[in-house]
VEXDREN-2710 file (C-alpha; in Angstrom, 1 decimal):
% VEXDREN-2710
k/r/px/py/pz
1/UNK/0.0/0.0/0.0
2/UNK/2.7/2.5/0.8
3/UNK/4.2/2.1/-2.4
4/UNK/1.1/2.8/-4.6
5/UNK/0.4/5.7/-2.4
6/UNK/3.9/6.8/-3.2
7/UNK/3.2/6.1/-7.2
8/UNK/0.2/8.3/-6.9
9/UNK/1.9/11.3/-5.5
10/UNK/4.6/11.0/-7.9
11/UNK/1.7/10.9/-10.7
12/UNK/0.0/13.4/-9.3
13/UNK/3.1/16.1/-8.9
14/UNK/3.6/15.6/-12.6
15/UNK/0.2/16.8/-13.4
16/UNK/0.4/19.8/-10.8
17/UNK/3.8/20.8/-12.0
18/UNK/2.3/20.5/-16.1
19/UNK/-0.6/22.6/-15.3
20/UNK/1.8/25.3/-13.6
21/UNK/3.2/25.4/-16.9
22/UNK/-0.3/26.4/-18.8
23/UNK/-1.8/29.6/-18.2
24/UNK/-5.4/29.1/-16.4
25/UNK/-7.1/30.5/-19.6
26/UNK/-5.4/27.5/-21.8
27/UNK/-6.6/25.2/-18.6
28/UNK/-10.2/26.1/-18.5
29/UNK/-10.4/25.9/-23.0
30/UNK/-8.7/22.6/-23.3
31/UNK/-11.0/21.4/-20.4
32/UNK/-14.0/21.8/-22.7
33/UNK/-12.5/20.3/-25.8
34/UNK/-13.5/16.7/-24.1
35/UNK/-15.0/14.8/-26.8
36/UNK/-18.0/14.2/-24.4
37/UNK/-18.4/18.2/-24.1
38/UNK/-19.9/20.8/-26.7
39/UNK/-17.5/23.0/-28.9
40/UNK/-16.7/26.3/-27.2
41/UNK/-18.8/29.3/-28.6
42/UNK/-15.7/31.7/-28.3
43/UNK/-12.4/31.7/-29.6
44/UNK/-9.2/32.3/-27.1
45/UNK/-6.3/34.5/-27.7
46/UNK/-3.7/32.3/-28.1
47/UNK/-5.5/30.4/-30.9
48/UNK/-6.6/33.7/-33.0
49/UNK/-3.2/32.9/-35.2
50/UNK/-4.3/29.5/-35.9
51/UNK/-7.7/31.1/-36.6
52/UNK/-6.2/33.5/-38.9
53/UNK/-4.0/31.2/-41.1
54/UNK/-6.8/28.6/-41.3
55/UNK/-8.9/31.2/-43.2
56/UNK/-6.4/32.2/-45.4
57/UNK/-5.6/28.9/-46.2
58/UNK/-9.0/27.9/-47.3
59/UNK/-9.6/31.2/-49.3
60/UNK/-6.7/30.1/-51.1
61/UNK/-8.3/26.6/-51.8
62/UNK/-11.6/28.1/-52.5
63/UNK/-10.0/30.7/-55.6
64/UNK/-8.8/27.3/-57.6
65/UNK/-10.8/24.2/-55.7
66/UNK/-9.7/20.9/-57.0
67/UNK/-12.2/18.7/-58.6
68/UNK/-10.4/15.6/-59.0
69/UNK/-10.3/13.9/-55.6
70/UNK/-7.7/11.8/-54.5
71/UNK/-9.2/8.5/-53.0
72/UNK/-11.3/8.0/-55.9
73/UNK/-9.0/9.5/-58.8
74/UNK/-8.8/6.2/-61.2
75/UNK/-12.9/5.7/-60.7
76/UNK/-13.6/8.9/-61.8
77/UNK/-14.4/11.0/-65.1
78/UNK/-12.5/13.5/-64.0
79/UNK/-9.3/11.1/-62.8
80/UNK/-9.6/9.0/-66.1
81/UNK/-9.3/12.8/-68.0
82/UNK/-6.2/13.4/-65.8
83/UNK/-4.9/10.4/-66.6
84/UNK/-5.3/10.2/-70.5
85/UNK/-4.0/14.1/-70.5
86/UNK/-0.8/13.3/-68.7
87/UNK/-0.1/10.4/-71.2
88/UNK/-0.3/12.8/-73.9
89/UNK/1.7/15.7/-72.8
90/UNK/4.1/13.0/-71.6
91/UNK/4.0/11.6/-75.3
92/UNK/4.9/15.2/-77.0
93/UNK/6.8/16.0/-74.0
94/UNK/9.4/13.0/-73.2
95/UNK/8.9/11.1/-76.8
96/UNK/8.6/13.5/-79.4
97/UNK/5.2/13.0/-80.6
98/UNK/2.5/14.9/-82.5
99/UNK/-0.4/14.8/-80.7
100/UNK/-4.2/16.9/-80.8
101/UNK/-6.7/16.2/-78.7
102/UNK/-10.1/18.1/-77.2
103/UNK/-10.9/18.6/-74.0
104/UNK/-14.8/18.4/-73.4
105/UNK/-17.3/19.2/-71.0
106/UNK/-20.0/21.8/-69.1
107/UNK/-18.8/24.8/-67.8
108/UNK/-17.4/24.8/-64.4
109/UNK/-16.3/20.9/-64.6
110/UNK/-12.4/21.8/-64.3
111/UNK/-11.2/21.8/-68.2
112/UNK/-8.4/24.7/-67.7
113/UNK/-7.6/23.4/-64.1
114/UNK/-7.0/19.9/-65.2
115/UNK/-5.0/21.2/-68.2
116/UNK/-2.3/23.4/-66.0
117/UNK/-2.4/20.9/-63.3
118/UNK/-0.7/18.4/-66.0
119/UNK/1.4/20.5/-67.5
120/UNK/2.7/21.6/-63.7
121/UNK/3.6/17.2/-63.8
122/UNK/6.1/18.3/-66.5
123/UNK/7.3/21.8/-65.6
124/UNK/10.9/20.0/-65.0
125/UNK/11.3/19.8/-68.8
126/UNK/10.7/23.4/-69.4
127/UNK/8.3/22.9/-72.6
128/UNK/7.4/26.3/-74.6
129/UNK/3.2/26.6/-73.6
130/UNK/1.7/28.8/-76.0
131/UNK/-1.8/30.2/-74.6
132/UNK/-4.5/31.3/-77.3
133/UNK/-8.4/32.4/-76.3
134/UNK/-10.8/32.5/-79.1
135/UNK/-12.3/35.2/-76.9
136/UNK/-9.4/37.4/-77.1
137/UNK/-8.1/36.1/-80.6
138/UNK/-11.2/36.8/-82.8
139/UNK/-9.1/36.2/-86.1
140/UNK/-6.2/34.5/-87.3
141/UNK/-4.4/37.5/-87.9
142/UNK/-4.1/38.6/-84.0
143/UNK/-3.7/34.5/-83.3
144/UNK/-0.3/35.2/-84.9
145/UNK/0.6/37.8/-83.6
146/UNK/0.2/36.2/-79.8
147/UNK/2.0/33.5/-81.1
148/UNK/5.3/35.6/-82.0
149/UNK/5.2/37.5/-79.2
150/UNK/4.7/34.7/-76.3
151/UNK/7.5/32.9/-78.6
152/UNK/9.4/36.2/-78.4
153/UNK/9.0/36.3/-74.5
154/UNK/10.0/32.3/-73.8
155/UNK/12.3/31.7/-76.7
156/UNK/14.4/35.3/-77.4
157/UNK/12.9/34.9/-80.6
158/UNK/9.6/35.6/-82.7
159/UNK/11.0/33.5/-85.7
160/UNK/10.3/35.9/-88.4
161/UNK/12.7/37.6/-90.6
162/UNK/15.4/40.2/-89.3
163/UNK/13.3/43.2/-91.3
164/UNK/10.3/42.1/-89.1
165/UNK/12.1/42.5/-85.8
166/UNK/11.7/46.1/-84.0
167/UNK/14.7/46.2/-81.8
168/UNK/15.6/49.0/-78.9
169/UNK/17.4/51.3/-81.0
170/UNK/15.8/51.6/-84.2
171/UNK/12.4/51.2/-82.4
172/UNK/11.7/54.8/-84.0
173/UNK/11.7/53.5/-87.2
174/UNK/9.4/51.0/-86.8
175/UNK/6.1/51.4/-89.3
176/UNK/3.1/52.1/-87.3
177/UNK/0.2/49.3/-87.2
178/UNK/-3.4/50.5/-86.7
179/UNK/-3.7/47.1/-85.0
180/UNK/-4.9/48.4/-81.6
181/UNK/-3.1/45.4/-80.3
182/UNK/0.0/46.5/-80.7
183/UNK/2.5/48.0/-78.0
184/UNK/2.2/51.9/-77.8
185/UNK/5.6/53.1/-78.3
186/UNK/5.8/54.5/-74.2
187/UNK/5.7/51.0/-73.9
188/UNK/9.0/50.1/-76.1
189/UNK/11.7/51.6/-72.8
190/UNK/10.3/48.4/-71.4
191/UNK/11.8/45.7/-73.6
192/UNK/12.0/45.1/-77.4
193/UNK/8.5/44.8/-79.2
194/UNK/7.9/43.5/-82.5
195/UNK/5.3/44.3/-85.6
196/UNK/2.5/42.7/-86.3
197/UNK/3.2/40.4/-89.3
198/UNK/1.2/39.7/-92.4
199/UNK/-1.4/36.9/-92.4
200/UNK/0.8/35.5/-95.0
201/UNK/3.9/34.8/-92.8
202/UNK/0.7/32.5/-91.3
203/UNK/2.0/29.3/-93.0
204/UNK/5.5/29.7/-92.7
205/UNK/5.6/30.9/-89.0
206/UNK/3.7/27.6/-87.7
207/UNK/5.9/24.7/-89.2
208/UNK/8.9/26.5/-88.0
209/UNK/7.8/25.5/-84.4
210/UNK/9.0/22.2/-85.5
211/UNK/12.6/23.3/-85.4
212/UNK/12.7/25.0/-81.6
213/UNK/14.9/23.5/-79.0
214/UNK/12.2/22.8/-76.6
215/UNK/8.5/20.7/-76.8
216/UNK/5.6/23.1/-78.0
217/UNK/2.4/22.9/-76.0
218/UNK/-0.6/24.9/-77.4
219/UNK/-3.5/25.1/-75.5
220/UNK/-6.5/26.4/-77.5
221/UNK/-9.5/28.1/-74.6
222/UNK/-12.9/28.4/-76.7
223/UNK/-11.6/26.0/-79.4
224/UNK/-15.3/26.0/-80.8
225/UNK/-14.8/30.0/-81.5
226/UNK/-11.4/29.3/-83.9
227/UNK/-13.5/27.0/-86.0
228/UNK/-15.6/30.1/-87.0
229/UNK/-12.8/31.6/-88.2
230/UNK/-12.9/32.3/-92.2
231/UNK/-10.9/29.2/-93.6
232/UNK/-10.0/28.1/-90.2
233/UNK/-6.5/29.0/-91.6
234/UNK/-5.3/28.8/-88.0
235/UNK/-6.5/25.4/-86.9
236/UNK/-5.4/24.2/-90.2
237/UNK/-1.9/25.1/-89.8
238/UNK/-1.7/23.3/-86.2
239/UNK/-3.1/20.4/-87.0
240/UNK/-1.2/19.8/-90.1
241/UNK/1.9/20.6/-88.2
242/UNK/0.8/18.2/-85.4
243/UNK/0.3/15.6/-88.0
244/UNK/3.8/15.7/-89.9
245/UNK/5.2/15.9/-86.7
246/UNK/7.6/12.8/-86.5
247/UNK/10.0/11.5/-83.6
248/UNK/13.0/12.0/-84.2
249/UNK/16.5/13.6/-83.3
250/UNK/15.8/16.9/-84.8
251/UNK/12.4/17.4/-83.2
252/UNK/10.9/17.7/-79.9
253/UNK/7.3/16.9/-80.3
254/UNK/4.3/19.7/-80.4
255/UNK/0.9/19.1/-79.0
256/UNK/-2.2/21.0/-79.4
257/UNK/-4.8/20.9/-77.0
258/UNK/-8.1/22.6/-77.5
259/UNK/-10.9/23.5/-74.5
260/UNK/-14.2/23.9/-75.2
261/UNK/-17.6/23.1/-73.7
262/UNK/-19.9/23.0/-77.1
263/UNK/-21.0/19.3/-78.1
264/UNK/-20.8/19.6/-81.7
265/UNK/-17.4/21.6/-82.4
266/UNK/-15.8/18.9/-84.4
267/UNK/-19.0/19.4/-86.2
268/UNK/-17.7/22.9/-87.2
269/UNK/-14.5/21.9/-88.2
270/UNK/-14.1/22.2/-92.5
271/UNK/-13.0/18.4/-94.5
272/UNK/-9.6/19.2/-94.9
273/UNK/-9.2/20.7/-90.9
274/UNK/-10.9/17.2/-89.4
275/UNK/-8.5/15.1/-91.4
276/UNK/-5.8/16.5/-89.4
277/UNK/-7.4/16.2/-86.2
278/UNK/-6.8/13.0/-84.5
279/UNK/-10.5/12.6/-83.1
280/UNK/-9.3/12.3/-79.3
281/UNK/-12.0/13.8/-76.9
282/UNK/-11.5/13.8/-73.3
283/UNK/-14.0/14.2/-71.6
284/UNK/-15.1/15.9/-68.1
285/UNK/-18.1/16.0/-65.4
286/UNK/-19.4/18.0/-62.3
287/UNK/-19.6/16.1/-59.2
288/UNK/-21.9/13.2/-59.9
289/UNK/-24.1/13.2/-56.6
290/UNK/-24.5/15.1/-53.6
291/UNK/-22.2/12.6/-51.7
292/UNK/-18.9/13.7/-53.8
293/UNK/-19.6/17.4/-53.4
294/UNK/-20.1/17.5/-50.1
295/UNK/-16.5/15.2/-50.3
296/UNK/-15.2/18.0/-52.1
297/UNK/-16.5/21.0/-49.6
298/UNK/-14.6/18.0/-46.7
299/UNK/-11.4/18.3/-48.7
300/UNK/-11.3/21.8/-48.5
301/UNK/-12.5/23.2/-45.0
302/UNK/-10.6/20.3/-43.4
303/UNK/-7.2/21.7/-42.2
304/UNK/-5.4/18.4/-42.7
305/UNK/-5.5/18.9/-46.8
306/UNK/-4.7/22.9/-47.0
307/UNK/-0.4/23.4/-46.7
308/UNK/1.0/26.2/-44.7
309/UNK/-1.5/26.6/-42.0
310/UNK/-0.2/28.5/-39.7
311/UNK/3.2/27.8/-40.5
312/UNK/5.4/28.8/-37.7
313/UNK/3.2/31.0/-35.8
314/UNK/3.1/28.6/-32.9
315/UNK/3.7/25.4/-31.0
316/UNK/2.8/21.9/-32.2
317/UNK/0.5/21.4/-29.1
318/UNK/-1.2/24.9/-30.4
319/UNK/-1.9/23.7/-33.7
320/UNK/-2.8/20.2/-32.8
321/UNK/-5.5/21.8/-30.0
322/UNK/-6.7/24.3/-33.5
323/UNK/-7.0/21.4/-36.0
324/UNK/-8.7/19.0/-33.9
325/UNK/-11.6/22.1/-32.8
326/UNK/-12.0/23.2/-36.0
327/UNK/-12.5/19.1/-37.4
328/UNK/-15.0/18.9/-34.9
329/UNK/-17.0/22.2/-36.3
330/UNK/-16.6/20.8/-39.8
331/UNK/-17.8/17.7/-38.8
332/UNK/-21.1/19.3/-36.7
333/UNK/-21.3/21.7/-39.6
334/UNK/-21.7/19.0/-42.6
335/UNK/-23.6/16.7/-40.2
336/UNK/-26.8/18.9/-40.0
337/UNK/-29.2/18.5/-41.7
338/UNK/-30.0/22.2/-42.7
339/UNK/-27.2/22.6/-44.2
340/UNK/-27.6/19.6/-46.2
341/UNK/-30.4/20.6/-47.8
342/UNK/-29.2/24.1/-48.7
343/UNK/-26.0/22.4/-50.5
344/UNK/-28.6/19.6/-52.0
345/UNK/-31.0/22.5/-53.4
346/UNK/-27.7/23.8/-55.2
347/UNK/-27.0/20.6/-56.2
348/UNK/-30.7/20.4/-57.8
349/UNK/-30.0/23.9/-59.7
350/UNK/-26.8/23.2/-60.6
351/UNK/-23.9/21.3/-60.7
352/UNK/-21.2/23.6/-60.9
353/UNK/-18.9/23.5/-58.2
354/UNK/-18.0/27.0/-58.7
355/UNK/-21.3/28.1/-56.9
356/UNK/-20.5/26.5/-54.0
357/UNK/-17.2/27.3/-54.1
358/UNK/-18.7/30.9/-53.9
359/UNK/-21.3/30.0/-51.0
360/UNK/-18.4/28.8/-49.3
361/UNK/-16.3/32.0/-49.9
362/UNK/-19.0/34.4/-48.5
363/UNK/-19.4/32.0/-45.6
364/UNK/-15.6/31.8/-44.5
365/UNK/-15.4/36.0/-45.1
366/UNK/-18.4/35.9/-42.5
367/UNK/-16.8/34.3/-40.1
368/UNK/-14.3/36.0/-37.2
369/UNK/-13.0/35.2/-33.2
370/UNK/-16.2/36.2/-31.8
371/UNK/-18.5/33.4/-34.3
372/UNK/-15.6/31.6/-35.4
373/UNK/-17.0/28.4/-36.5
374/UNK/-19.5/27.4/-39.6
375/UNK/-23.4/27.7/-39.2
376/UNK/-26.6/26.8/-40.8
377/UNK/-27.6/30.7/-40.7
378/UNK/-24.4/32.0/-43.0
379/UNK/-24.9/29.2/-45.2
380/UNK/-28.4/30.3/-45.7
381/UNK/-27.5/34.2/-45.7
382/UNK/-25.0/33.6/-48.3
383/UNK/-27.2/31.1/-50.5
384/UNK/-29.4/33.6/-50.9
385/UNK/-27.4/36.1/-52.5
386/UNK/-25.7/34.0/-55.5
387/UNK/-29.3/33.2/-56.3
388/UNK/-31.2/36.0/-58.6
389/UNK/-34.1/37.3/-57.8
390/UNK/-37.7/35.9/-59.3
391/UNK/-38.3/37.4/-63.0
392/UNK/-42.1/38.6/-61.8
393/UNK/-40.2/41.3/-59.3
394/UNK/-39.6/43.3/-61.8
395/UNK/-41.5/42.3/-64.4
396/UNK/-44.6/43.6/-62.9
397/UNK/-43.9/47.1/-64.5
398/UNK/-44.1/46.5/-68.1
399/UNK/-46.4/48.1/-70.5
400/UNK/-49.8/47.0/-71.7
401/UNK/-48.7/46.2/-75.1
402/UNK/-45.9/44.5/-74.0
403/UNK/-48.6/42.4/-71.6
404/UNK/-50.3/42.1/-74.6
405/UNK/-47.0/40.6/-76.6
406/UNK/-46.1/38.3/-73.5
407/UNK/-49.8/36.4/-74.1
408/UNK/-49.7/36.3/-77.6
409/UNK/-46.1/34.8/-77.9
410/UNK/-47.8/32.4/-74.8
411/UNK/-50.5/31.9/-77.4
412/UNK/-47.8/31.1/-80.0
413/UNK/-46.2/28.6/-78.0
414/UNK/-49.0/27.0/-77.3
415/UNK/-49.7/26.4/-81.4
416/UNK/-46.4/25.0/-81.7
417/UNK/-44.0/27.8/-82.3
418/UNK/-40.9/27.8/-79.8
419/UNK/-39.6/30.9/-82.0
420/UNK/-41.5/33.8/-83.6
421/UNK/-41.1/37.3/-85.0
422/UNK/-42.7/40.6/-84.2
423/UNK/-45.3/40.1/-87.1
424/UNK/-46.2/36.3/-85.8
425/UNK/-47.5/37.9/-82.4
426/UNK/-49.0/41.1/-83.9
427/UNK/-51.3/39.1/-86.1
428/UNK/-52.1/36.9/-83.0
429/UNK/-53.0/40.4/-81.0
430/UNK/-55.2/41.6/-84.1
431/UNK/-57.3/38.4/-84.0
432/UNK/-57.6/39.1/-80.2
433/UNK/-58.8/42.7/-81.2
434/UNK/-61.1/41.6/-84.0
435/UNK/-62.8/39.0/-81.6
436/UNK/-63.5/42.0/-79.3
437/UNK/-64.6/44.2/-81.4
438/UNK/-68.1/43.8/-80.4
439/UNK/-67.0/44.9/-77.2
440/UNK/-64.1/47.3/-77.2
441/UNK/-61.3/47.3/-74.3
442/UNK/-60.7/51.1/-73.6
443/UNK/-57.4/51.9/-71.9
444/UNK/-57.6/55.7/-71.1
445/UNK/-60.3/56.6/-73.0
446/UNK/-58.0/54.8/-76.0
447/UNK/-59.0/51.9/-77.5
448/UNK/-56.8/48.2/-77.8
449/UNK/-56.1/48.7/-81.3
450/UNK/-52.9/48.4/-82.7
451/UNK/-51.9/52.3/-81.7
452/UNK/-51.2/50.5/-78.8
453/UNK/-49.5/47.7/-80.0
454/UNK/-46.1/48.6/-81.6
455/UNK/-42.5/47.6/-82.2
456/UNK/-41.7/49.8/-79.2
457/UNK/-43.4/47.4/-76.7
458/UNK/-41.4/44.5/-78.8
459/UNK/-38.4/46.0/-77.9
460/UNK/-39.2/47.0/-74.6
461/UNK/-39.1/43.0/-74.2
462/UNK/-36.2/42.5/-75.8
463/UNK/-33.9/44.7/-73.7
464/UNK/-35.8/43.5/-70.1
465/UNK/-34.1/40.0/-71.5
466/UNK/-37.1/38.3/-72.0
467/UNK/-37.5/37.5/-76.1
468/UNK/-33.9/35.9/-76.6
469/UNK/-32.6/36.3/-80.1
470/UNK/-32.7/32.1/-81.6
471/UNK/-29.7/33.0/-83.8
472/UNK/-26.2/35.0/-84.1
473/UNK/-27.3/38.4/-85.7
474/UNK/-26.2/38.3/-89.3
475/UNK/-26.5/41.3/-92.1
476/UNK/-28.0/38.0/-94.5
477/UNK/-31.0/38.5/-92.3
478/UNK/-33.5/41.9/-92.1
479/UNK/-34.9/43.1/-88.5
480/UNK/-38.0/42.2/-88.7
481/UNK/-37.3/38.8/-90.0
482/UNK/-35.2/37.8/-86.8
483/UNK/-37.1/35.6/-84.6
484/UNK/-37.0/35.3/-80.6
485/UNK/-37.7/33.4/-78.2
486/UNK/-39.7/33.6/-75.0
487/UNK/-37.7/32.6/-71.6
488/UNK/-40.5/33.2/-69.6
489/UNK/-42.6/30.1/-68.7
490/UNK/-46.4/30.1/-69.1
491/UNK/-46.8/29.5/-65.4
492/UNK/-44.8/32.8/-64.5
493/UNK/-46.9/34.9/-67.5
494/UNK/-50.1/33.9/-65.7
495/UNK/-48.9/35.2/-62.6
496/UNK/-47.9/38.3/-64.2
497/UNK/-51.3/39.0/-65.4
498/UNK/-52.8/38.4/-62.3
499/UNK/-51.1/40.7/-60.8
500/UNK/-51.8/42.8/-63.5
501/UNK/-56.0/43.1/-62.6
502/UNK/-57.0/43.6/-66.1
503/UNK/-59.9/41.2/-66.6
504/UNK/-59.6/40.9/-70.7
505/UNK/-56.0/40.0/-71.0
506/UNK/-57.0/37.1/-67.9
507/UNK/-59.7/35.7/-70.7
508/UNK/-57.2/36.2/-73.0
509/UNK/-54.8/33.8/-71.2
510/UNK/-57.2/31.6/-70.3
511/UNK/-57.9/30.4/-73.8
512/UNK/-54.3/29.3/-74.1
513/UNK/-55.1/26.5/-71.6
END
């Protein structure tokens, strides 16, 4: 008996002298972090660094989120993307080969992430990346002009001929371009520039990519917006370059990768330009279910996955006591079932991650010492503003002609006709007007005729957003032989009508059901 006595004391002085070490404030917090008690409500001082670093750390996540996860990357649509786009960067990269391919999918489902996070996998053998944007390049004349000069800022060299070179000290001489993508001469103090070549240097500047020192990647963003090009000159070139690409001593392999997120854009492509292409489509997805994106929103708050938090602003036993709290609130946070349902009615509207992404963004900015861990009531708070408001909120104020227009292009879509024209929908109004004419609607002492029913109130619809134009606007095609297309449903028109009190235009309505 003595001797356990004496092992207890000894136990017991260890304690007393490790708590003399520990301020009482640390005490009485890591008291309640018992997994049998509830998380604190308040933050203490000495983990407000840990606090900090955490949030910066998942902001950082949430700009570029990741949407290929880990533990499930060979199952995946993404992961088998990854997978089939490193083998063919590695193939023009390490072997020398020609290689096209197109990278499809919906908008938001990581096609530009995926393609920089597999050329990052090959940084080490410093391949030239040529970036184009058929956004930003709207004809093969300023296509080549990007290509000489991000050529000109990763080789030394734009690869045209000495007369087309602009150096430092005859930069005076240089002929002016009316290109207004050219460098303003303020701009030529700040490094050598060069001019803007003809389009006909187009087929001799391409091939000679062949002949650099270093692999060629070009990455094509909007690929479908090239192929409407004239000719498709530019896609042309590539491919054909991509095609008598051969392995060999001399050459170090050229790959071009295009981006889009448009179904048919091989489609588009002219005979001669999908020859050349080698067919290979990888494809990408949004998370499948609700399961993988609430995975995904895991992978991100967690503090495990995000590097550098809190780097060296603290003991071990700090950031131990911050990661295992902050779990915890994750864990509580994901687990209700409120928020569940807020990230599963995103889910239902859409599937981009980037929304939530957003959500999440608002939500962490929210967040500070005092309320320093996740709740149902941000998430809610934030939902709400990345969603727009309801059409009838403002749609309430619109004319009586274009009341008038919104039943008769109702009327129209009732008979069968997604898209119609101004003069489809006045016809269907002047049938309205002649089946009243025993009766007469008088608006202001004025009567319904068609006084009141002009092009004005047609346009009035057009700019509010609601008639959508069917088709690119082309000069083939007059004004008034453009046809539209309703985005309001029948089901919000009724309500707007309703609203409206006006008991004519509710018979009106009603004989569209």
């Amino acid at each position: 008996m003595p001797a356990v006595l004496e092992e207890e004391s000894d136990s017991s002085d260890e304690e007393v002298s490790e708590l003399a070490i520990v301020s009482p404030k640390k005490q009485a917090f890591r008291a309640d972090l018992n997994p049998s008690s509830n998380i604190p409500e308040s933050l203490p001082d000495h983990l407000l660094p840990r606090f900090n670093a955490c949030r910066r750390a998942i902001l950082k996540s949430l700009q570029c989120p990741s949407l290929v996860l880990p533990a499930a990357a060979e199952d995946s649509v993404n992961g088998i993307a990854v997978k089939q786009l490193v083998e063919l960067i590695d193939g023009t990269v390490l072997r020398a080969e020609g290689n096209s391919c197109l990278v499809l999918g919906p908008r938001g489902s990581g096609k530009s992430q995926m393609v920089d996070a597999c050329l990052e996998k090959v940084a080490a053998q410093n391949p030239i990346i040529l970036r184009l944007s058929g956004w930003v390049q709207n004809t093969d004349r300023h296509a080549l002009r990007e290509i000489a000069f991000q050529l000109l800022q990763q080789t030394g060299t734009s690869l045209l001929p000495d007369s087309e070179k602009v150096q430092l000290d005859d930069a005076s001489e240089a002929e002016e371009d009316e290109n207004p993508f050219l460098d303003s001469p303020d701009h030529l103090a700040e490094g050598p520039t060069l001019s803007l070549p003809p389009s006909s240097h187009l087929h001799a500047l391409i091939p000679v990519l062949l002949t650099l020192s270093r692999p060629v990647v070009v990455i094509l963003d909007a690929f479908d917006l090239f192929a409407l090009h004239p000719r498709q000159s530019l896609l042309y070139c590539l491919l054909d370059t991509v095609q008598n690409c051969r392995a060999s001593s001399e050459s170090r392999g050229i790959a071009v990768i295009g981006i889009t997120s448009r179904v048919d854009t091989v489609q588009l492509l002219e005979k001669r330009v999908k020859s050349r292409f080698s067919g290979r489509t990888i494809r990408t997805a949004p998370p499948a279910d609700l399961e993988t994106c609430l995975t995904m929103v895991r992978t991100i708050l967690l503090p495990s996955n995000m590097d550098g938090c809190g780097e060296g602003e603290g003991e071990e036993e700090e950031e131990e006591e911050w990661n295992n709290l902050w779990t915890a609130s994750v864990e509580r946070f994901l687990a209700a079932k409120d928020v569940t349902n807020v990230f599963n009615e995103t889910f239902t509207i859409t599937r981009d991650f980037k929304v939530v992404a957003r959500i999440l963004t608002a939500c962490i900015i929210r967040i500070k010492p005092s309320q320093p861990y996740l709740s149902f009531q941000d998430v809610s708070a934030c939902t709400d503003l990345q969603r727009s408001r309801l059409r009838t909120t403002y749609l309430n104020k619109l004319s009586y002609p274009a009341l008038c227009l919104l039943i008769a292009s109702a009327h129209t879509d009732t008979a069968g006709h997604k898209s119609f024209t101004f003069e489809m929908l006045y016809d269907t109004f002047r049938n309205q007007v002649r089946a009243l004419a025993s009766a007469p609607v008088q608006v202001n002492g004025g009567n319904i005729g068609m006084m009141r029913c002009t092009r004005e109130a047609f346009e009035e619809l057009i700019s509010a957003n609601i008639y959508m134009c069917v088709a690119a606007p082309s000069s083939n095609i007059a004004k008034q032989f453009t046809k539209y297309r309703c985005v309001i449903d029948q089901p919000d028109v009724k309500a707007i009508i309703d609203k409206a009190g006006n008991t004519n235009l509710k018979k009106w309505l009603t004989k569209n059901q």
